[in-house]
C-alpha positions in Angstrom: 0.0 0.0 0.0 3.0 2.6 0.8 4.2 1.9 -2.7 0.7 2.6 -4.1 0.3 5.7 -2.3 3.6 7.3 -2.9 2.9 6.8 -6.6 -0.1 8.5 -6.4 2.2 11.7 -4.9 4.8 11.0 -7.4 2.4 12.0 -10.3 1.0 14.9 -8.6 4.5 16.3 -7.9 5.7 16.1 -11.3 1.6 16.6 -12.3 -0.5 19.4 -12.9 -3.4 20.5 -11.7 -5.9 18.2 -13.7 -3.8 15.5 -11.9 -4.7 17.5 -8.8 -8.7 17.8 -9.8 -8.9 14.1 -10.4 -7.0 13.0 -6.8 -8.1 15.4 -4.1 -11.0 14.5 -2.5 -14.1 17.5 -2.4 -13.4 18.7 1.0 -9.7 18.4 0.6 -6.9 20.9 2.6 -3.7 21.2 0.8 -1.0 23.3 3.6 2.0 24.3 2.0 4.4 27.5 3.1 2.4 30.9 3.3 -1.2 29.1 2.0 -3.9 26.9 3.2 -6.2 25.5 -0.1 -8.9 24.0 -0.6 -9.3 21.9 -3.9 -10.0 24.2 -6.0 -7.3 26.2 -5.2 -4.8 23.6 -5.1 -5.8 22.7 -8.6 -5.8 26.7 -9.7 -1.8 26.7 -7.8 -1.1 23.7 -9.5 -1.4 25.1 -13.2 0.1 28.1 -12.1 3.6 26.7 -10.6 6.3 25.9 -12.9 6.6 22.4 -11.8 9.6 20.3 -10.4 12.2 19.4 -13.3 13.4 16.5 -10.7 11.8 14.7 -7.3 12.7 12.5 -4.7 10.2 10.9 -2.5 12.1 8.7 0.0 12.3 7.6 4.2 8.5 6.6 3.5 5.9 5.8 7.0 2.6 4.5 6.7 0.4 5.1 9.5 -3.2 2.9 9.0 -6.7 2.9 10.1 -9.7 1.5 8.5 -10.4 3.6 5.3 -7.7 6.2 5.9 -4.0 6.0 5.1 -1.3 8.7 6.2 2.1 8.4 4.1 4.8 10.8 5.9 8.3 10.8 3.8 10.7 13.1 3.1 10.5 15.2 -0.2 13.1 16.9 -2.5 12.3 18.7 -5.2 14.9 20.5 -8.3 13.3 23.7 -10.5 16.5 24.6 -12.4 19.5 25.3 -9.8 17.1 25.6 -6.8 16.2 22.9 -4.6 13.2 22.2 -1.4 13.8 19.7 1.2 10.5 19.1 3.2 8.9 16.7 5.5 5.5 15.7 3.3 2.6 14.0 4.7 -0.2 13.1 2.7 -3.4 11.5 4.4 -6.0 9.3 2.0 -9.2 8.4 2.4 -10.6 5.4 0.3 -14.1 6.3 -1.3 -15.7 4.5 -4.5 -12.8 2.0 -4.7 -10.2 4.5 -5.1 -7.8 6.5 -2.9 -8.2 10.2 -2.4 -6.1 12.6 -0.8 -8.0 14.4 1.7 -5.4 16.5 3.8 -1.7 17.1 2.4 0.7 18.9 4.5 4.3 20.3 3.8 6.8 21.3 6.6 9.5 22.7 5.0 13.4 22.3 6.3 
């Protein structure tokens, strides 16, 4: 399951924001540094961001219970010469036989 799930935040790191629109649940929260989103505006942030030429999604924990799953791993991410190092924890809910991310949280280095 932790390899399913960090796939899932694989393609929305190097995605865009219909990758966002078709993974976050309807009530999802996205925190990153300086903004708290809802869906919508994760999706709108999404198509607006350059994007990551380069990720690394690695020291994965999977925390369990019943229909939720929380992955917690460490990101790094390259956009030309600059690079972000973060604690990422992404928390999923399953619904309709898929998984959707309902809360995703960065805490930056």
């Amino acid at each position: 399951m932790i390899d399913e799930l960090l796939a899932i935040d694989d393609r929305l790191a190097l995605g865009a924001g219909a990758d966002y629109a078709e993974v976050l649940h309807e009530d999802a929260v996205v925190v990153v540094p300086g903004a708290v989103l809802d869906k919508a505006g994760c999706v709108a942030a999404m198509d607006a961001s350059p994007g990551w030429d380069e990720v690394d999604l690695g020291d994965a924990r999977l925390v369990r219970g019943g229909d939720t799953a929380t992955v917690v791993y460490r990101f790094t991410g390259r956009r030309g010469t600059d690079t972000y190092a973060a604690t990422l924890a992404s928390t999923y809910v399953r619904s309709d036989g898929r998984w959707q991310l309902l809360l995703h949280q960065h805490t930056p280095d």
